[in-house]
C-alpha positions in Angstrom: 49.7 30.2 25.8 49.7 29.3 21.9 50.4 25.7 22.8 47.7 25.6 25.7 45.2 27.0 23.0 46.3 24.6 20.5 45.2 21.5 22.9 42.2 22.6 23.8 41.4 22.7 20.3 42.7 19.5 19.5 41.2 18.0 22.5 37.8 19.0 21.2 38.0 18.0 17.5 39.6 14.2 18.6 37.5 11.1 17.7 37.9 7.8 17.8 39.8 7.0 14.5 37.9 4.5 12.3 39.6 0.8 11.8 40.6 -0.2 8.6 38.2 -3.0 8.8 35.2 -1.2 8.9 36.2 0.5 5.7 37.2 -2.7 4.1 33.6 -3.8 4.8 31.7 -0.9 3.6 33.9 -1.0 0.3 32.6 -4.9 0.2 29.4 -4.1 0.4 29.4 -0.8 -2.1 30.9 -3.3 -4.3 27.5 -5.6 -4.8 24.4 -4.5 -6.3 22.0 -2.2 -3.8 19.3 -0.3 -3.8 19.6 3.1 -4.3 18.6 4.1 -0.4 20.9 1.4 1.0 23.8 2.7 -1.5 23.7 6.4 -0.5 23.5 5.2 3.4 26.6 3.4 3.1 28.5 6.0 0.9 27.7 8.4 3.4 28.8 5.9 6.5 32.1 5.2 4.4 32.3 9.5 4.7 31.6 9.7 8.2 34.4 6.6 8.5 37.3 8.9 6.8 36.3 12.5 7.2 38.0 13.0 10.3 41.4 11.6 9.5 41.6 11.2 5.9 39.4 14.1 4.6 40.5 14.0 1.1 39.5 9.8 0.6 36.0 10.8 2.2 34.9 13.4 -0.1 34.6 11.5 -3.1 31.9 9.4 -1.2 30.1 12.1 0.5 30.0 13.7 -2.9 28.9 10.4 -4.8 25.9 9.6 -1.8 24.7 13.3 -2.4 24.4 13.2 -5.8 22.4 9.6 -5.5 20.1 10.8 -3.4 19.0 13.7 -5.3 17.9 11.4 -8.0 16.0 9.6 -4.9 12.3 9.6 -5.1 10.6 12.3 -3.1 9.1 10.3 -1.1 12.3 8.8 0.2 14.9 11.7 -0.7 14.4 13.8 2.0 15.6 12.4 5.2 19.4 10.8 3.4 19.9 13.5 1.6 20.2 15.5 5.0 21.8 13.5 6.2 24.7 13.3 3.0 24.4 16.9 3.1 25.5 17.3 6.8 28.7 14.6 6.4 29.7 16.1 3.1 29.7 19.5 4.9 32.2 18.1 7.6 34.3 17.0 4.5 34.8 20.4 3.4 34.7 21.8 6.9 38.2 19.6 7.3 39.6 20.7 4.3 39.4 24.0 5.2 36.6 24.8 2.2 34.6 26.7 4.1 32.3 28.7 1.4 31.5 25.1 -0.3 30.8 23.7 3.3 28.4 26.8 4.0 26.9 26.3 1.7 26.0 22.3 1.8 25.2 23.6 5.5 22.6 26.2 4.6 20.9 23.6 2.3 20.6 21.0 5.2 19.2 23.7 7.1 16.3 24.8 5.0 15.5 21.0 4.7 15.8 20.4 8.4 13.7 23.2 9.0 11.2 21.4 6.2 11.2 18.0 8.3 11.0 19.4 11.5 14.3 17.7 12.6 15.8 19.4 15.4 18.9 17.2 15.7 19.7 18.3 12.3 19.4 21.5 12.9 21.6 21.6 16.0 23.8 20.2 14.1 24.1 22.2 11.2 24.3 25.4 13.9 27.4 23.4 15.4 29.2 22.7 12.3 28.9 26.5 10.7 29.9 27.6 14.4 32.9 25.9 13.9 33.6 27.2 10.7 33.2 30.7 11.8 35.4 29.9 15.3 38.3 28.5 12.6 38.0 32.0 10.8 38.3 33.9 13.9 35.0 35.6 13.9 34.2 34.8 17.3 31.0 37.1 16.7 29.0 34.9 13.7 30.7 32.2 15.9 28.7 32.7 18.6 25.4 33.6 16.8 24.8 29.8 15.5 26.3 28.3 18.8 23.4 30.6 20.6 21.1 28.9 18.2 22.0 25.5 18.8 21.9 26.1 22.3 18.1 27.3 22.0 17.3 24.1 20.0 19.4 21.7 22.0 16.3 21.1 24.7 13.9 20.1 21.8 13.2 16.4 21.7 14.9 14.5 19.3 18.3 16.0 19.8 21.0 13.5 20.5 22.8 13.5 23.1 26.2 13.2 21.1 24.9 16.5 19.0 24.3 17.8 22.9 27.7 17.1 23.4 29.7 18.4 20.9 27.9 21.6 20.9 28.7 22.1 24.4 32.4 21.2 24.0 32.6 24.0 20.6 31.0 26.4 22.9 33.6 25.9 25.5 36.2 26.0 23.1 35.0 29.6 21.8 34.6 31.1 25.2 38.6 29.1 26.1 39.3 31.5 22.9 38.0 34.5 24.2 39.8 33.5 27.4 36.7 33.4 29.0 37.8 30.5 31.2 35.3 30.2 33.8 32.3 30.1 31.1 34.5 27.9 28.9 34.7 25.3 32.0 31.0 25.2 32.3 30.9 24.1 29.4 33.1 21.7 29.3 31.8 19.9 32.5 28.1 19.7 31.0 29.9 18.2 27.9 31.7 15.5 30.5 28.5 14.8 32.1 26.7 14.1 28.9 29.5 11.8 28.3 29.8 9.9 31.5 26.0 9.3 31.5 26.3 8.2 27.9 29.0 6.0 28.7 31.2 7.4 25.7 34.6 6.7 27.2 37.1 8.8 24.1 34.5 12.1 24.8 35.1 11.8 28.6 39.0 11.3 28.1 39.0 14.4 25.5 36.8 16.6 27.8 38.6 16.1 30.8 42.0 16.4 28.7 40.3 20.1 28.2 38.9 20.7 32.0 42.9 20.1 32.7 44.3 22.8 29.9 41.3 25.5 31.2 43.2 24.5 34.9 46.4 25.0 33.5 45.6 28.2 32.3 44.1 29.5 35.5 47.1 27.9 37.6 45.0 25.9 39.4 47.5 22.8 39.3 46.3 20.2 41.6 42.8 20.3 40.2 44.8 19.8 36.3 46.7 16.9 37.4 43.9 14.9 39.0 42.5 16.0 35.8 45.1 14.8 33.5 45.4 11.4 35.4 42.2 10.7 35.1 42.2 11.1 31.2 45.9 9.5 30.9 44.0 6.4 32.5 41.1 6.0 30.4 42.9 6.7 27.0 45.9 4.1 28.1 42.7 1.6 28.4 41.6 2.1 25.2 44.9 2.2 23.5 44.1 5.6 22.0 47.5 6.6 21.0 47.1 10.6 19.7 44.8 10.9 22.7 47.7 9.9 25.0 50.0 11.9 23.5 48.3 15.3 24.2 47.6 14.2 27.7 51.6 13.4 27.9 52.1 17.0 26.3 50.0 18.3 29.2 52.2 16.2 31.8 54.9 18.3 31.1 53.5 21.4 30.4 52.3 20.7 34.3 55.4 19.7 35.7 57.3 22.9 33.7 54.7 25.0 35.9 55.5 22.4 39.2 59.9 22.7 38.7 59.9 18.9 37.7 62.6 18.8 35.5 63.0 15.1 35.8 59.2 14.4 35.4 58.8 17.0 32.3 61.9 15.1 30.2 59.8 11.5 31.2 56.9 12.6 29.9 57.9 14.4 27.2 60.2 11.4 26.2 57.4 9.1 26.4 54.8 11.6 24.0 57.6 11.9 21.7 57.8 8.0 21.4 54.3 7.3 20.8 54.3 10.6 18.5 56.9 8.9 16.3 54.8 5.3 16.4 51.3 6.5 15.6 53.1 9.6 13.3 51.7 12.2 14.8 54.1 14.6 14.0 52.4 17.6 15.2 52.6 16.5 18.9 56.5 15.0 17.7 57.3 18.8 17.2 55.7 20.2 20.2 57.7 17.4 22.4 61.4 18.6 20.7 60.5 22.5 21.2 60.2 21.4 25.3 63.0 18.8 25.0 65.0 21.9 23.5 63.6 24.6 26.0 64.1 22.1 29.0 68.0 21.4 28.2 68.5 25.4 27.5 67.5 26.4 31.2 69.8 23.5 32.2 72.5 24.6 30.0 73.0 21.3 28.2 73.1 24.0 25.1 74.7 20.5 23.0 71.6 18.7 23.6 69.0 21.9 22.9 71.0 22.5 19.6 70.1 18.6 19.0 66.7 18.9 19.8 66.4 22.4 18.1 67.9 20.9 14.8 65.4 18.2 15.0 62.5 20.5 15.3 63.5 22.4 12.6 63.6 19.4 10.0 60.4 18.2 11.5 59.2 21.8 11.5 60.0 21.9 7.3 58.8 18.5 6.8 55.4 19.3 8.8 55.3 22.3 6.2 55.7 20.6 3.2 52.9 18.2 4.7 51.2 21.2 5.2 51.7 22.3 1.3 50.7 19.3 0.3 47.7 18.9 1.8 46.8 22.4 0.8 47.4 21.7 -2.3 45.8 18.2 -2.3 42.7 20.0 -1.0 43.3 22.9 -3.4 43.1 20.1 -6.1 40.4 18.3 -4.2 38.5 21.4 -4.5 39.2 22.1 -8.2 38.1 18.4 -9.2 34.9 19.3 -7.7 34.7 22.2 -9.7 35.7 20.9 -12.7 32.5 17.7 -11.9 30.6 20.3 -11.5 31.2 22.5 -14.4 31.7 19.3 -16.2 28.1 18.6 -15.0 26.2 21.6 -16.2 27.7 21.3 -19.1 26.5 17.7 -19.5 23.3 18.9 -18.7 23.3 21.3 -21.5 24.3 19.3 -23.5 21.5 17.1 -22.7 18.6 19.5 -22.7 20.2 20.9 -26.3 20.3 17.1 -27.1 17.1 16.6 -26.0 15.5 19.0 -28.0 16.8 18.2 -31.6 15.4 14.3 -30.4 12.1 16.1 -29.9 12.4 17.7 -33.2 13.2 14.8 -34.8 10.5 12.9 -33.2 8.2 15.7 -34.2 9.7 15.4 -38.2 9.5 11.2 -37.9 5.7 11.8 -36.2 4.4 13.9 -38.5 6.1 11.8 -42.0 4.1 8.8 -39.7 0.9 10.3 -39.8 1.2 11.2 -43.3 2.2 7.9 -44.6 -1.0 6.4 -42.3 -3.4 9.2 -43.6 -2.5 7.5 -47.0 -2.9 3.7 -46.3 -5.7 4.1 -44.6 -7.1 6.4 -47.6 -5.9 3.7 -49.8 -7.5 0.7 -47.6 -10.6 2.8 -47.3 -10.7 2.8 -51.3 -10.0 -0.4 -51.6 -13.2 -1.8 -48.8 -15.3 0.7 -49.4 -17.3 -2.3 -50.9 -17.0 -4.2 -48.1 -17.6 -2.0 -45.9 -21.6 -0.9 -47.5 -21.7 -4.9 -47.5 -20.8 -5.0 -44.0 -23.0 -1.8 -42.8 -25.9 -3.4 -44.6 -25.9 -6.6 -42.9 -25.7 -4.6 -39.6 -29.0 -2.8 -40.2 -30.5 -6.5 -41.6 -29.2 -8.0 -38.3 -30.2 -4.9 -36.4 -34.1 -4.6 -38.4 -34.4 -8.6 -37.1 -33.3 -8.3 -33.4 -36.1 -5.4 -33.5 -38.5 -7.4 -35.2 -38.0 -10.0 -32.7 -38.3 -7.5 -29.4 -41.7 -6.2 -31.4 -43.0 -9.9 -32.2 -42.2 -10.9 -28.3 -44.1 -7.8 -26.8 -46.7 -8.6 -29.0 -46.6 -12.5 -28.5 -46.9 -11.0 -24.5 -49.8 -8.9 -24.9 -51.3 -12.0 -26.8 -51.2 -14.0 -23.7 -51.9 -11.9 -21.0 -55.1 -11.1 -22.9 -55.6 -14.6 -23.9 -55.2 -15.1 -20.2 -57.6 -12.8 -18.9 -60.5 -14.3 -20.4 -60.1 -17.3 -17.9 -60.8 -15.0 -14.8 -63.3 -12.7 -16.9 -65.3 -15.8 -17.9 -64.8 -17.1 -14.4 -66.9 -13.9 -13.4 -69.7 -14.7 -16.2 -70.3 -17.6 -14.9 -70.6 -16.7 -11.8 -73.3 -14.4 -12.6 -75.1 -16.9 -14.7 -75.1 -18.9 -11.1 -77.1 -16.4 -9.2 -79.7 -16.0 -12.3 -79.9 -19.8 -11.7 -80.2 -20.1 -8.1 -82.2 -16.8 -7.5 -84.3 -18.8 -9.6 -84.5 -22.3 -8.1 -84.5 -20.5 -4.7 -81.4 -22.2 -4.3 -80.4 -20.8 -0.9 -77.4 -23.2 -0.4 -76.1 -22.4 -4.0 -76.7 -18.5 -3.3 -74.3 -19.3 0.5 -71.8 -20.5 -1.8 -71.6 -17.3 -4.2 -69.3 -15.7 -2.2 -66.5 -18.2 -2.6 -67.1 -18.9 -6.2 -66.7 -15.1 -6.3 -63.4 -15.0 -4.3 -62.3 -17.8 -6.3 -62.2 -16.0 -9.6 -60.3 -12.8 -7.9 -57.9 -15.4 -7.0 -57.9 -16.5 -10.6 -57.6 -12.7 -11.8 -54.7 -12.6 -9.1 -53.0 -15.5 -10.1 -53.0 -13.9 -13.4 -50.8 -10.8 -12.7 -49.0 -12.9 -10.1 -47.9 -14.9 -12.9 -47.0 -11.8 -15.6 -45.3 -9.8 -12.5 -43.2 -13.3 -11.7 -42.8 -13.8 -15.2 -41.1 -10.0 -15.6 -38.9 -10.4 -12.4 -37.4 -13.2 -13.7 -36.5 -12.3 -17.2 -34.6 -9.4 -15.1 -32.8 -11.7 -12.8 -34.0 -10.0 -9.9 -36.0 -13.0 -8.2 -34.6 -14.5 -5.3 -34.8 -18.4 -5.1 -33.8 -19.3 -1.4 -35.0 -23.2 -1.2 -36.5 -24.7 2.3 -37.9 -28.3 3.2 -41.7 -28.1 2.1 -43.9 -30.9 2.5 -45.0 -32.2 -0.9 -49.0 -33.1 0.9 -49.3 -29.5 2.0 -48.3 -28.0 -1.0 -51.0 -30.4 -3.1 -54.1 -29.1 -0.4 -53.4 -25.5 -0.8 -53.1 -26.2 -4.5 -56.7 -28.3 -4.0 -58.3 -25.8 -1.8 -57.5 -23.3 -4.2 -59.0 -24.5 -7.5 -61.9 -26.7 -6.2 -64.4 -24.1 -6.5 -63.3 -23.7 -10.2 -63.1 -27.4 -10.9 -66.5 -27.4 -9.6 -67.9 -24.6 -11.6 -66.7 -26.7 -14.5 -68.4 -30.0 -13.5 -64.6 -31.6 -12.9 -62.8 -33.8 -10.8 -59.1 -32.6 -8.7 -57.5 -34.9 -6.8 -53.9 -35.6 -5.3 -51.7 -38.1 -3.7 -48.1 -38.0 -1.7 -46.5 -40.4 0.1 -46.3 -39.7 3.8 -43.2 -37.6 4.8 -41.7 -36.4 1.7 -40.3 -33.2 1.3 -38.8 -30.8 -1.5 -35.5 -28.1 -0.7 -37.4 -25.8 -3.2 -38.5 -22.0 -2.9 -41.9 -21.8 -1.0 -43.3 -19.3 -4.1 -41.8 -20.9 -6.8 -42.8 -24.2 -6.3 -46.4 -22.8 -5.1 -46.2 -21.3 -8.6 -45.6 -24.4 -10.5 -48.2 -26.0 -9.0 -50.9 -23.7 -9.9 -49.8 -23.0 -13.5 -49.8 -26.9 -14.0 -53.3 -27.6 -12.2 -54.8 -24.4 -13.5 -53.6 -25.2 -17.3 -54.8 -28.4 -17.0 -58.4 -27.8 -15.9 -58.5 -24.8 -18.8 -58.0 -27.6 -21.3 -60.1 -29.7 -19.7 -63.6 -30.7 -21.2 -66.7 -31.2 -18.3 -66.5 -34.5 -16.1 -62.6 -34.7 -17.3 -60.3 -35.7 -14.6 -56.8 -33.8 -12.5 -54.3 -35.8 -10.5 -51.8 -34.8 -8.8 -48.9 -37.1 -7.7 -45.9 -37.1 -6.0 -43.1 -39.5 -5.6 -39.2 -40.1 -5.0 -37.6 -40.2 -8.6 -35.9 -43.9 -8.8 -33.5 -43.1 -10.9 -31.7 -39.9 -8.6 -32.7 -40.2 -4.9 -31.9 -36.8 -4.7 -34.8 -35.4 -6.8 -38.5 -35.3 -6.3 -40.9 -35.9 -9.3 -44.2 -33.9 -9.5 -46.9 -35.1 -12.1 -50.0 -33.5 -13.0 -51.8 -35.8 -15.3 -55.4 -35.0 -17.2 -57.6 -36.3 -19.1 -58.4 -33.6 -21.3 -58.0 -33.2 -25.1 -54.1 -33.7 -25.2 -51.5 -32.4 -27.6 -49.9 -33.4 -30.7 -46.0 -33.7 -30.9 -45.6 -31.4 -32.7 -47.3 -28.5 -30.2 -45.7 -30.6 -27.3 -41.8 -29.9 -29.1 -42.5 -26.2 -29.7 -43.6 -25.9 -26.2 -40.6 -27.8 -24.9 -37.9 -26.1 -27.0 -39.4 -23.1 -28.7 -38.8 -19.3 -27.5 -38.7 -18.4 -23.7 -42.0 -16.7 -24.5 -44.0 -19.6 -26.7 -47.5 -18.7 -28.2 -51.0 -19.7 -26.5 -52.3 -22.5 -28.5 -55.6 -21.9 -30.1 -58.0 -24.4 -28.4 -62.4 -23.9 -28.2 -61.8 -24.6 -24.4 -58.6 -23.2 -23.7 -57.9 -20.1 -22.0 -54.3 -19.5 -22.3 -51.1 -21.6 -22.6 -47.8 -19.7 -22.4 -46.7 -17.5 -19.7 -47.7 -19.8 -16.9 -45.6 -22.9 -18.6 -43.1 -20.4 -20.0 -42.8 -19.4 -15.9 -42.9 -23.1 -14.9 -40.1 -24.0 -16.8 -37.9 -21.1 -15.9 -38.8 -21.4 -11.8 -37.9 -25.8 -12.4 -34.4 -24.5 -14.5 -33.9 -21.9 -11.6 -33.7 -25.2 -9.1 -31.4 -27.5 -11.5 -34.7 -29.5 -12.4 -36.5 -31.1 -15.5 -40.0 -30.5 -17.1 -41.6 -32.7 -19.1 -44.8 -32.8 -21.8 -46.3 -36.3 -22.8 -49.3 -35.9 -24.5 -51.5 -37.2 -27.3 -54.4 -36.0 -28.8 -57.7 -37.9 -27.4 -55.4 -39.2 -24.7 -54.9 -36.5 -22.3 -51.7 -34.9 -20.7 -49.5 -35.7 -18.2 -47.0 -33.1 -17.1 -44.0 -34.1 -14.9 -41.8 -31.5 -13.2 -38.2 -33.0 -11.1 -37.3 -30.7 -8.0 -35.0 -31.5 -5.3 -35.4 -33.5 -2.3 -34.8 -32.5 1.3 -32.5 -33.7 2.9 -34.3 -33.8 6.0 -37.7 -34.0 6.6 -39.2 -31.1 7.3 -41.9 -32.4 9.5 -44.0 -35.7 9.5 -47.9 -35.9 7.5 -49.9 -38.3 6.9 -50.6 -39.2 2.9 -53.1 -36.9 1.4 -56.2 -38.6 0.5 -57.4 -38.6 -3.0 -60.1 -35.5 -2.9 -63.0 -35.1 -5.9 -64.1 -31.5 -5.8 -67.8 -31.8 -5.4 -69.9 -31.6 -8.6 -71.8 -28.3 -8.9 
């Protein structure tokens, strides 16, 4: 019964051993430099790699990927350091440390619960299951295998975490000899296994299905059993797997009266025993050998066989002592890191403290000795400094001077400016006094326009100071289209020939025939009416404005504008401070003039705003001719003829 129990057990815990080439490439690999996330995932592969056979070798790495990923970020620490935790538990677990594996356990639980990761959570249940089913208590045993069970049909649990729960849980109730729950079990285990295709689990589970037979005496159903395990672990050359199922044989044939069959088998465990040392198997084949040759009464050869299961018997024991004691001294290395650790850390924090002392004593002896240089420097500049402070309020007094001279240079103009449209009006009421009169009926028709003519003065006016305050704030839009150059010149015509007539003056224009400026319909409606209007301010009575337009010969791409008069001109001098004084010039004094300053001031900055030139040529007694470059279209924007040269009429 003790050696059918035994199997079971091992049939369960057996897994695929790893190759020694896998190892040899993970120990490559560690070997380079990684990142930390790839490091602890290959520390804790090369765990999962040795744990099962070589438990001792593994736990260094399980120990080392745990540590790493504590230092992890938090972002990324969570889901490897499960993960560690888990392998490093089945470390322990196999070296029969169970409180330290517990432990690792129960922290893996709390963060699986934290994650929502059900697979890790079945799997922690499974593992401290199978610590309490090693210990005997069959009742805490139970308690986490009923928990894994509840979590087993969440999604996300594996279907190999599926499977080795099922296969603990029929190797506790196989231990209660519970046998008909236990192979219930067992087949849901297999049939996770077949459909997963996992050939070593359906070898080990049917290897189990045959023991639970045995036990029951239900022998045809174990050897169908049996062979069908023998078969698939002969295929894939598992050894240790082939040697319980051999062990089985004769156990079988023992219960059958095959004598012949039972020495076969056993002959042929103990063989591959010996070749892949599994020594444990080696001494279960000699205590049959001996039994079998005892009921024979070959009493020579069972004192053979019994003599060679004794010295394997003390050998396995000293194994047995040494690997206690190598995972007694396993166990106290860990200790010893981990005392060694906190006393590091001690060490460190005490450490870190007398640096922050000293830092504190080294900061404050800093401060000090900069208190007094810059005390001293202060001494030293203090000259400099009242030198320095008292060309700042010099520099700040003129920069205020300057904003106070330009608002008042502003006010200047616009009310420089307003007595253009103000005298506009005066006249105007001098014309009705004339032709009220005469009885001048036709004159008296034509009141209304003069009238509407000096509003649009006025509004030119404050169109020109709002323009002119839009742009200094770099708010106005320029957004250029074709324009013909003729249209532009009769709306400019239509709009001052009731003024040029008021004035006894003459306003013509010319353009060739098609040409076009890629200029901003306001703007350059802007221009024109600052140039024309300035021009007929300055201009005496019977004085002359032309208008012109033509391609400039010297950049195809640019159109030139002229307004020429004949007024009293300018001398060079006025003509450079207008051309390269302040944004904001002043209004030159003039008997005739009405203002000159915002509206050229605007003029230039509306020509700079479209990458053009404006030019003053002027000479006193000789008039003024004012030339303004926009660009061209580039296509035309539709055909007209060439404006005829247009006198406004005398009035």
């Amino acid at each position: 019964m003790a050696l059918v129990l035994l199997l079971a057990a091992v049939g369960q815990a057996m897994a695929a051993p790893p190759t020694s080439g896998d190892t040899v490439a993970l120990r490559q690999q560690l070997a380079t430099p990684l990142p930390d996330t790839t490091r602890v995932r290959l520390l804790t592969a090369m765990c999962t790699a040795l744990y099962s056979a070589r438990p001792a070798q593994a736990l260094p790495y399980g120990e080392a990927a745990v540590s790493l990923a504590r230092t992890l970020p938090p972002n990324q620490q969570a889901p490897v350091l499960l993960h560690s935790l888990l392998r490093l538990a089945s470390c322990y677990a196999n070296l029969s440390n169970g409180p330290e594996a517990l432990t690792l356990l129960t922290e893996a639980q709390m963060l699986a619960h934290r994650l929502q990761n059900a697979d890790a959570l079945t799997r922690a249940h499974t593992a401290q299951g199978g610590i309490y089913h090693e210990r005997r208590d069959s009742v805490t045993a139970w308690q986490h295998y009923r928990q894994g069970l509840e979590l087993m049909s969440q999604p996300g649990v594996r279907s190999r975490t599926r499977m080795r729960l099922l296969g603990n849980v029929g190797s506790l109730f196989f231990f209660r000899q519970q046998y008909r729950q236990a192979m219930h079990f067992d087949s849901l285990a297999l049939a996770l296994a077949r459909r997963d295709g996992d050939s070593t689990a359906q070898s080990n589970y049917l290897s189990s299905l045959a023991t639970y037979q045995l036990q029951v005496g239900n022998l045809g159903r174990t050897k169908r059993l049996l062979t069908q395990a023998l078969a698939i672990s002969s295929r894939q050359n598992a050894v240790r797997s082939q040697v319980n199922q051999l062990i089985m044989f004769a156990m079988y044939y023992i219960e059958t009266g095959q004598p012949e069959r039972t020495d076969a088998a056993t002959r042929e465990a103990l063989r591959l025993a010996r070749q892949s040392d599994y020594l444990e198997r080696a001494l279960d084949a000699y205590a049959i050998l001996a039994a079998e040759a005892a009921d024979q009464a070959r009493y020579q050869q069972a004192y053979e066989w019994n003599q060679r299961y004794v010295a394997l018997n003390d050998t396995l024991n000293s194994r047995q002592t040494m690997q206690a004691l190598a995972s007694a001294q396993v166990n106290y290395e860990a200790q010893e890191r981990a005392l060694r650790l906190r006393q590091l850390t001690e060490e460190q924090r005490e450490q870190a403290w007398r640096n922050r002392l000293l830092v504190g004593v080294v900061a404050i002896l800093t401060v000090g000795l900069l208190v007094s240089v810059y005390l001293y420097r202060n001494l030293r500049r203090s000259r400099a400094a009242l030198a320095a402070n008292h060309q700042a309020l010099e520099q700040a007094s003129a920069e205020l001077r300057s904003v106070a001279e330009f608002k008042d240079k502003l006010y200047a103009i616009v009310a420089h400016d307003l007595r253009g449209p103000v005298t506009a009006f005066a006249g105007v009421t001098s014309l009705i006094d004339s032709y009220i009169a005469q009885n001048n009926q036709a004159g008296l028709a034509r009141l209304p326009a003069l009238v509407r003519q000096a509003a649009d003065s006025l509004n030119h006016l404050l169109d020109n100071v709002l323009n002119w305050a839009v742009s200094q704030t770099g708010e106005l839009d320029c957004r250029p289209v074709p324009l013909q150059v003729a249209e532009l010149f009769s709306e400019c015509q239509g709009l001052y020939q009731t003024t040029a007539a008021a004035s006894w003056q003459h306003l013509t224009a010319s353009a060739p025939a098609g040409l076009c400026l890629l200029a901003d319909r306001n703007m350059a409606r802007t221009i024109l009416r600052n140039l024309v209007g300035n021009a007929l301010k300055f201009m005496p009575a019977e004085g002359r404005v032309h208008l012109e337009a033509a391609p400039d010969p010297d950049n195809p791409q640019m159109v030139l504008l002229s307004c020429t008069d004949t007024g009293p001109g300018m001398s060079a001098a006025a003509v450079a401070a207008l051309m390269s004084g302040p944004a904001l010039p002043a209004p030159i004094a003039s008997p005739q003039a009405t203002g000159l300053g915002l509206g050229l001031a605007l003029c230039r900055a509306f020509v700079h705003r479209h990458g053009g030139t404006l030019v003053i040529q002027s000479r006193p007694g000789a008039g003024t001719n004012v030339t303004v470059s926009l660009p061209a279209a580039l296509e035309k924007a539709r055909e007209a003829p060439v404006a005829e040269s247009v006198e406004s009429p005398l009035a």
